[in-house]
C-alpha positions as CSV (number, residue, x, y, z in Angstrom):
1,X,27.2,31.2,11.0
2,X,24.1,31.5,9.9
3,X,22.6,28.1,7.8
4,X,22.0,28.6,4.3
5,X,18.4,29.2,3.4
6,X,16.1,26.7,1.9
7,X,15.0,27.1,-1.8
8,X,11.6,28.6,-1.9
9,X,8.7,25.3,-2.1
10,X,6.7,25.3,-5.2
11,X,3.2,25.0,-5.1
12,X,1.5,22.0,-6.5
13,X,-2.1,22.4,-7.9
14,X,-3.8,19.4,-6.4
15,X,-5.0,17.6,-9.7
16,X,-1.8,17.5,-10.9
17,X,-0.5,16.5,-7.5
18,X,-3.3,13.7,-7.4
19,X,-2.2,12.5,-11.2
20,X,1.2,12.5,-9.8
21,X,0.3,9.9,-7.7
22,X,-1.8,7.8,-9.6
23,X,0.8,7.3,-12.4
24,X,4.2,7.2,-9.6
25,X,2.4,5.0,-7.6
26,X,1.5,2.4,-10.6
27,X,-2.2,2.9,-11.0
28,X,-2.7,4.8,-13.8
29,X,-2.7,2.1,-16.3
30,X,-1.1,-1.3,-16.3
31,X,3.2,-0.5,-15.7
32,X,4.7,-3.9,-15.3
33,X,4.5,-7.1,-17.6
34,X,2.5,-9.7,-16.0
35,X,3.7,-12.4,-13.9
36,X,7.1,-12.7,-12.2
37,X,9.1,-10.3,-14.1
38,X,6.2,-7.5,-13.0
39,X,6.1,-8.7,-10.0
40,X,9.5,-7.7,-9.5
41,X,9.8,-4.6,-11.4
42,X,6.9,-3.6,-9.4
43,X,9.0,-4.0,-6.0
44,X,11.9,-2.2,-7.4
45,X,9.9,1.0,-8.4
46,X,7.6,1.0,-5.4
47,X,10.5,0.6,-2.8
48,X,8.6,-1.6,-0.7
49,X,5.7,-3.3,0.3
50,X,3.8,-3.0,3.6
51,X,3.1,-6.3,5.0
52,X,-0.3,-7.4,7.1
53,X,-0.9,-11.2,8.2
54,X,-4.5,-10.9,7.8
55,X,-6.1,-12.4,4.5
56,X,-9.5,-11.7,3.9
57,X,-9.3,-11.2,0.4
58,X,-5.7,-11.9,-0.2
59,X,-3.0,-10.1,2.5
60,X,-2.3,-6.7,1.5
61,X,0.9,-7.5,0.0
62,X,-1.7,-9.5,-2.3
63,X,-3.7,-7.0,-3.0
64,X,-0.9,-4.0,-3.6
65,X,0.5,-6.5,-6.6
66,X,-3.1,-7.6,-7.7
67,X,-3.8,-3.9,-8.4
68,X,-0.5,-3.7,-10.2
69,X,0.2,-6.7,-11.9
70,X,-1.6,-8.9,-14.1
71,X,-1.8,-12.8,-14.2
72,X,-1.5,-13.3,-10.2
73,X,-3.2,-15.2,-8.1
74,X,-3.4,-14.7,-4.2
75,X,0.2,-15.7,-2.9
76,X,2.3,-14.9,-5.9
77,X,3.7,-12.0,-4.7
78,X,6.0,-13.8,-2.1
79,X,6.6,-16.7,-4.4
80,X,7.8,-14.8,-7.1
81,X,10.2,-12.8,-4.8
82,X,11.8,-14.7,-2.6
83,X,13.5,-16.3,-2.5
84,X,16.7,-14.0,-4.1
85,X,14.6,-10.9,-5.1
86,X,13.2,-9.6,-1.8
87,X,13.7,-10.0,2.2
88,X,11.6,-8.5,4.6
89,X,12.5,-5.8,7.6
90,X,11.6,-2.4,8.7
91,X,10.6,0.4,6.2
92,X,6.7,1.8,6.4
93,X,6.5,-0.8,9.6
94,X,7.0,-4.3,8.0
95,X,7.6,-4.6,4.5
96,X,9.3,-6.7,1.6
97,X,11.7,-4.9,0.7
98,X,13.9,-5.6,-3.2
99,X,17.4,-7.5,-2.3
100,X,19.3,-4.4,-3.2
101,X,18.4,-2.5,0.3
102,X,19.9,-5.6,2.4
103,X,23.2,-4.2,2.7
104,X,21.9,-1.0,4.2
105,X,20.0,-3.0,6.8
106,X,23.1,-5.4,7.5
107,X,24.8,-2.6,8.4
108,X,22.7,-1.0,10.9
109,X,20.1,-2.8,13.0
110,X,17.1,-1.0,12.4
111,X,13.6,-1.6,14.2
112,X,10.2,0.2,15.2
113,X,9.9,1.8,18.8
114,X,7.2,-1.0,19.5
115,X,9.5,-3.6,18.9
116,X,11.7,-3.8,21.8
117,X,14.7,-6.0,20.5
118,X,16.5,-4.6,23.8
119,X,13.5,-6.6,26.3
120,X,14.0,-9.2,23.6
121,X,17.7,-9.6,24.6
122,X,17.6,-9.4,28.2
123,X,14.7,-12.6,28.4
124,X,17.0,-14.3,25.9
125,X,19.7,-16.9,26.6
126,X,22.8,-16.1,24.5
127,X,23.4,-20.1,23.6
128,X,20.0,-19.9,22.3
129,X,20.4,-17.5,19.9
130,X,23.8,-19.2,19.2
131,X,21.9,-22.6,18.5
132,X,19.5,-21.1,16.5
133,X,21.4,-19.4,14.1
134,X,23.4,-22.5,13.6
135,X,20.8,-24.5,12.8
136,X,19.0,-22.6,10.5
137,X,22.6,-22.3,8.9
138,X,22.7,-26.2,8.8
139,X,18.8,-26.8,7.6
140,X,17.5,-23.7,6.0
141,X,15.1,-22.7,4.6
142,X,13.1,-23.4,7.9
143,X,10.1,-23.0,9.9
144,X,9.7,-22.0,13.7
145,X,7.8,-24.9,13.7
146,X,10.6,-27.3,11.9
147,X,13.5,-25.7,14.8
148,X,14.1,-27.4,17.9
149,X,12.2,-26.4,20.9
150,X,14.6,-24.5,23.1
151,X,11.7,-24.1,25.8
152,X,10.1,-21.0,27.2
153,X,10.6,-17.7,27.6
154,X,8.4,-14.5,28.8
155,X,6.6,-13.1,26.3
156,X,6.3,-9.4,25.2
157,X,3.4,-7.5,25.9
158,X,1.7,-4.1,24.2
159,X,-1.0,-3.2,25.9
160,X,-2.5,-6.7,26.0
161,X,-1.4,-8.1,22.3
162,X,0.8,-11.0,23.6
163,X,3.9,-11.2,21.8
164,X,5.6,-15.6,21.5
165,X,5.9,-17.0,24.3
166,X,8.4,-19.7,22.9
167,X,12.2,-18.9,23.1
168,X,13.1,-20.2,19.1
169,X,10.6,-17.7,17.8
170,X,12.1,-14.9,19.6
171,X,15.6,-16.0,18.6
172,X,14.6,-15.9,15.0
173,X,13.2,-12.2,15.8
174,X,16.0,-11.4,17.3
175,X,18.3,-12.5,14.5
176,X,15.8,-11.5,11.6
177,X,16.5,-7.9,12.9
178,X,19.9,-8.2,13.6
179,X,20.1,-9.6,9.5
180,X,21.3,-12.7,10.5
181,X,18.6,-14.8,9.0
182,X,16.5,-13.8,6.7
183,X,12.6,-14.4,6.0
184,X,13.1,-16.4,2.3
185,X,9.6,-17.2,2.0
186,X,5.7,-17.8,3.5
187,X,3.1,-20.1,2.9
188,X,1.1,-21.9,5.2
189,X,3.3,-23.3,7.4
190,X,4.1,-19.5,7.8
191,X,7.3,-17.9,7.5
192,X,10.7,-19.8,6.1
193,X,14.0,-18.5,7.3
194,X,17.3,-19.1,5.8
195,X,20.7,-17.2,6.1
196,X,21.3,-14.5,3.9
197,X,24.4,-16.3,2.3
198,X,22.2,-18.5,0.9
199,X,18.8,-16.9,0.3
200,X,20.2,-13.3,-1.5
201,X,22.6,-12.8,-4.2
202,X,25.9,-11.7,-3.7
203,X,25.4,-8.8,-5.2
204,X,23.2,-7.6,-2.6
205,X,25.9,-8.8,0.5
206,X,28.4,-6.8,-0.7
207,X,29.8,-4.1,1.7
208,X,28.8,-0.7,2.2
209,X,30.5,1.9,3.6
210,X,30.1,2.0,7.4
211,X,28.3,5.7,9.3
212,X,24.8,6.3,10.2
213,X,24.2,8.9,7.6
214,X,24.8,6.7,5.4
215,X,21.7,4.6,5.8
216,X,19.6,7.5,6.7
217,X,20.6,9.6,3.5
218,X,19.4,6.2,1.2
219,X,16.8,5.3,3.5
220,X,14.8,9.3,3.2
221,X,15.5,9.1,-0.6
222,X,13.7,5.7,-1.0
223,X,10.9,6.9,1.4
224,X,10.3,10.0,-0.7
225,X,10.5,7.9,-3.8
226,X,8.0,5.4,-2.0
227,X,5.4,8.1,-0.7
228,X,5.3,10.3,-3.9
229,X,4.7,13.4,-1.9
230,X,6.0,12.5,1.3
231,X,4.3,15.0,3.9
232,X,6.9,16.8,6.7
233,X,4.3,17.1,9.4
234,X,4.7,13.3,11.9
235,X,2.6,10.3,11.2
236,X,2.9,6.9,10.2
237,X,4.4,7.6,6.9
238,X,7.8,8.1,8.5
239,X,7.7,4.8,10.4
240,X,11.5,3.8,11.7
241,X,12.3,7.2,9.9
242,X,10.8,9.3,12.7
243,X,14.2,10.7,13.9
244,X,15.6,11.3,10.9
245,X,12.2,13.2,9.9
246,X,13.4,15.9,13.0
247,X,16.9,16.3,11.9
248,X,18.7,18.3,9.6
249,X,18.7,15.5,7.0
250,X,16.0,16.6,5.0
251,X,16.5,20.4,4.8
252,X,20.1,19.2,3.5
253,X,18.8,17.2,0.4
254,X,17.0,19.7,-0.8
255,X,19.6,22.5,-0.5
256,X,21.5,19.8,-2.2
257,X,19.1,19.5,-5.0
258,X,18.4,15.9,-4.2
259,X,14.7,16.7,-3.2
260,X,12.3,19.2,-4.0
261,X,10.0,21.2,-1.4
262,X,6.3,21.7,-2.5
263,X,2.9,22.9,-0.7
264,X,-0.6,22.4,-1.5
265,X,-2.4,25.4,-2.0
266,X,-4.4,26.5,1.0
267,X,-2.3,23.7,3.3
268,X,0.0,24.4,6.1
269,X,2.4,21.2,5.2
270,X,5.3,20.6,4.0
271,X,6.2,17.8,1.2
272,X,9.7,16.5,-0.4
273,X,9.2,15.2,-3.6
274,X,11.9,13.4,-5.4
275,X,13.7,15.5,-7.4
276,X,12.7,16.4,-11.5
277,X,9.3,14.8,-10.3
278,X,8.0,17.1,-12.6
279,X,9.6,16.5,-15.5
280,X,8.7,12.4,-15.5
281,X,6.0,11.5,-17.6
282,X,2.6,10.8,-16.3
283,X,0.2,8.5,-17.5
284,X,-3.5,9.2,-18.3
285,X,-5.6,6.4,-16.4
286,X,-7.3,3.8,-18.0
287,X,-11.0,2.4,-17.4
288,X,-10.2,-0.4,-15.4
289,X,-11.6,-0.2,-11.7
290,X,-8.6,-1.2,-9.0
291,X,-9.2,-2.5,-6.0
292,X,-6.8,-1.4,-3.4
293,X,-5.3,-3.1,-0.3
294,X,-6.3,-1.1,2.8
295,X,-1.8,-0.4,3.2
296,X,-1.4,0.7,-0.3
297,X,1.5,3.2,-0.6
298,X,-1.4,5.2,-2.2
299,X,-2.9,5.5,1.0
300,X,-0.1,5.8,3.8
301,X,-0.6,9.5,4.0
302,X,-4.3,10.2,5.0
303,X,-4.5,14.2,5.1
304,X,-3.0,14.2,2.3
305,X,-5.6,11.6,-0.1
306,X,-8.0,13.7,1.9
307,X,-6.7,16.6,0.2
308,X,-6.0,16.0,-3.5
309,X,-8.4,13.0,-3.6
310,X,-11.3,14.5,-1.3
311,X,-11.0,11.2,0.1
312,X,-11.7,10.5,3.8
313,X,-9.6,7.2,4.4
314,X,-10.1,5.3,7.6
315,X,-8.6,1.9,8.1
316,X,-11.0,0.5,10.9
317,X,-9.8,-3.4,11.4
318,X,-8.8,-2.7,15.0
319,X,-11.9,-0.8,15.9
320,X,-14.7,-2.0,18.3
321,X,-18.1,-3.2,16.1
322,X,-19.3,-0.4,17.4
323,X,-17.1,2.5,16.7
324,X,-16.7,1.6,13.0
325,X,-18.5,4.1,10.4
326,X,-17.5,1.2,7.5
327,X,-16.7,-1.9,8.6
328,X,-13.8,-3.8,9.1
329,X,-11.4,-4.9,6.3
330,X,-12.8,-2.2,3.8
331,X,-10.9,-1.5,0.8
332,X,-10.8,1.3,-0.7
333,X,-11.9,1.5,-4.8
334,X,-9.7,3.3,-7.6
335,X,-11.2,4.3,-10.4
336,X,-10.2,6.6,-13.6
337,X,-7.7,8.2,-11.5
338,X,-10.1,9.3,-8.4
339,X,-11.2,7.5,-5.2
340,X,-14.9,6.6,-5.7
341,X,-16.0,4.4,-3.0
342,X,-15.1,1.2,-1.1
343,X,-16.1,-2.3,-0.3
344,X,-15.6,-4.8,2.3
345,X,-15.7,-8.4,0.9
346,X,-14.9,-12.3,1.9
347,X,-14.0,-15.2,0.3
348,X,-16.3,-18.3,1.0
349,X,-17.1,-21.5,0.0
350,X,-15.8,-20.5,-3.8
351,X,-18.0,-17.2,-3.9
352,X,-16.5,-13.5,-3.3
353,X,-18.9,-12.0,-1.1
354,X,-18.8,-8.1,-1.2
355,X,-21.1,-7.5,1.9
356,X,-21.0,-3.8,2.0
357,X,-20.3,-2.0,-0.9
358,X,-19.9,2.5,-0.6
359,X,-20.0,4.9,-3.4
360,X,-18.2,8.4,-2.2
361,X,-21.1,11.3,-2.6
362,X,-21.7,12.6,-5.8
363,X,-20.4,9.8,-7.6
364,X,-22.2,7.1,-10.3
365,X,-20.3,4.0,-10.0
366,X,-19.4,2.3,-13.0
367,X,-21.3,-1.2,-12.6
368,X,-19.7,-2.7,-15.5
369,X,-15.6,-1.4,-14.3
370,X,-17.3,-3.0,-10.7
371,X,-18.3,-6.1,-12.2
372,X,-14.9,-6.2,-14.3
373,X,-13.1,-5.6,-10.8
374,X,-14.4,-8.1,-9.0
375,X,-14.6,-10.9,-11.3
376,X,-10.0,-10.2,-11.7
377,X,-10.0,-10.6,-7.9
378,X,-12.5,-13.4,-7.8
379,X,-10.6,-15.5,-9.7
380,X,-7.5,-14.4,-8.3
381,X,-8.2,-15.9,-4.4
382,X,-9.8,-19.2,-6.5
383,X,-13.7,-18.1,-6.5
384,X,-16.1,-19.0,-9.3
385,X,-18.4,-16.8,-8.4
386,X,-19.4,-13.2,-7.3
387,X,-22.1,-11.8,-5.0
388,X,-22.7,-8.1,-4.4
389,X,-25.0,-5.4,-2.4
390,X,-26.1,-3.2,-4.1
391,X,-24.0,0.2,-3.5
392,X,-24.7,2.9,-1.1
393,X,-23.9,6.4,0.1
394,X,-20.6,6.8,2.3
């Protein structure tokens, strides 16, 4: 029997599809109160957060709130979700992720392909994942540090990157993707594990029904609602969603009018966007300049801000020097709905230093919106002060 056929995909003008964006993704014009309660409103519409340990400017789970929320400073964004609002697992990579998604991940272990909880296993003594679990059940919340030493144990290794070498730490990986323990917090003793029992509400423990579909069926609504225009064509934007991405999944959503099929006009690709998208309202931006984090959601699909943005995005931190075009923690600069350069900036000795500062061709930037920018962020990460360059070409 023949499969049914797919509705026909609508074609999305690129302004409107870059407007879309803007305003879904929270950058239009200030969305969420300030403080705590925006902090997490913002988690609950965005879906999740893509986590990165460096912090340079803040991490970029800093700088996706900073953009979004006012009355932050650098580190609010974990302490105002966790713990109780938020854990962390899988998603787009590592992410925080709103309490409401833990039973889905409880139910299924979920990971990336680079993460090898299989290799884990096997170098693993069982009594040592049993001891660990126990104890963070006894003294949570914990450290690595704060656990007791169970010894050694050979460490993973991608392509030179050197994965713990120390057999608690890979017990709490181990059980943080198993949803055993969960993280409950970070700060600079790092991360803070507790059980789940006592670091999410009960509301978000409660049981789900078992079956792989159903994860997958929540998991690609919540990705589409995360990427906006979430592009069918491979690539990073699918993350742990890879195989679902290749199966029948998708094209039975939209048959079942859960998501809608558009194209860009002149573009080969594919992109399900959530259903009635067009129907929500969409704010007009303001004048305030945004600063993005280099993992924005805004940003996870590159083709795609190259296409309705005009936007060439490269995130370069793991470059050589020398095969850099920017630099290396360069952010990328939102302003009045468009893409109109980028900077790459340091905090030191009280001052925010932006050391190399881009305007994209054709475009004046707004010194005063720049100035306004930086002085938010500035005082954000605990600087007095502000030094610039003077902007050039990209």
């Amino acid at each position: 029997m023949p499969r049914p056929t797919l509705p026909p995909a609508q074609t999305l003008d690129p302004e409107v599809a870059r407007a879309w964006l803007v305003s879904h993704h929270g950058l239009a014009a200030p969305r969420f109160p300030p403080g705590t309660a925006g902090t997490r409103s913002m988690l609950k519409a965005l879906r999740c957060i893509q986590l990165d340990p460096l912090d340079v400017i803040g991490t970029n789970a800093d700088l996706v709130a900073l953009a979004r929320v006012d009355g932050l400073v650098r580190g609010d964004v974990y302490r105002h979700l966790m713990p109780g609002h938020a854990f962390e697992h899988w998603a787009k990579e590592r992410c925080i992720l709103p309490a409401s998604a833990f039973p889905y991940y409880r139910e299924r272990t979920r990971e990336t392909p680079w993460w090898n909880l299989a290799t884990r296993l096997e170098r693993l003594p069982a009594r040592v994942l049993e001891a660990v679990l126990e104890e963070v059940a006894a003294r949570g919340p914990i450290s690595a540090a704060e656990l007791t030493d169970h010894g050694a144990v050979k460490p993973l290794d991608w392509s030179g990157w050197k994965g713990t070498g120390k057999a608690t730490s890979m017990a709490l990986e181990v059980l943080w993707t198993r949803c055993q323990v969960v993280v409950c917090g970070r700060g600079p003793g790092g991360k803070r594990y507790d059980v789940p029992e006592r670091a999410l509400p009960e509301t978000a423990r409660a049981p789900l029904a078992s079956g792989p579909e159903v994860f997958e069926r929540w998991a690609l609504l919540e990705r589409v609602e995360a990427a906006g225009l979430l592009s069918r064509a491979a690539g990073p934007h699918w993350s742990v969603l890879s195989a679902v991405r290749t199966s029948e999944l998708p094209d039975t959503l939209v048959r079942e009018g859960l998501l809608e099929e558009v194209v860009l006009p002149g573009a080969p690709r594919r992109y399900l966007a959530p259903v009635g998208f067009r129907e929500r309202p969409v704010t007009e931006p303001d004048e305030r300049m945004r600063i993005l984090g280099p993992l924005d959601p805004l940003l996870w699909d590159r083709g795609l801000v190259q296409r309705v943005f005009g936007f060439e995005y490269l995130w370069e931190v793991y470059k050589p020097a020398e095969l850099r075009r920017w630099g290396w923690y360069v952010c990328p600069l939102l302003h009045k709905g468009r893409l109109v350069g980028r900077l790459e900036a340091r905090v030191e000795d009280g001052v925010l230093r932006v050391d190399k500062l881009w305007r994209e061709k054709g475009v004046k930037l707004d010194d005063a919106a720049l100035d306004e920018a930086l002085a938010r962020h500035a005082k954000a990460c605990g600087a007095t002060r502000v030094r610039r360059v003077r902007s050039r070409v990209g």
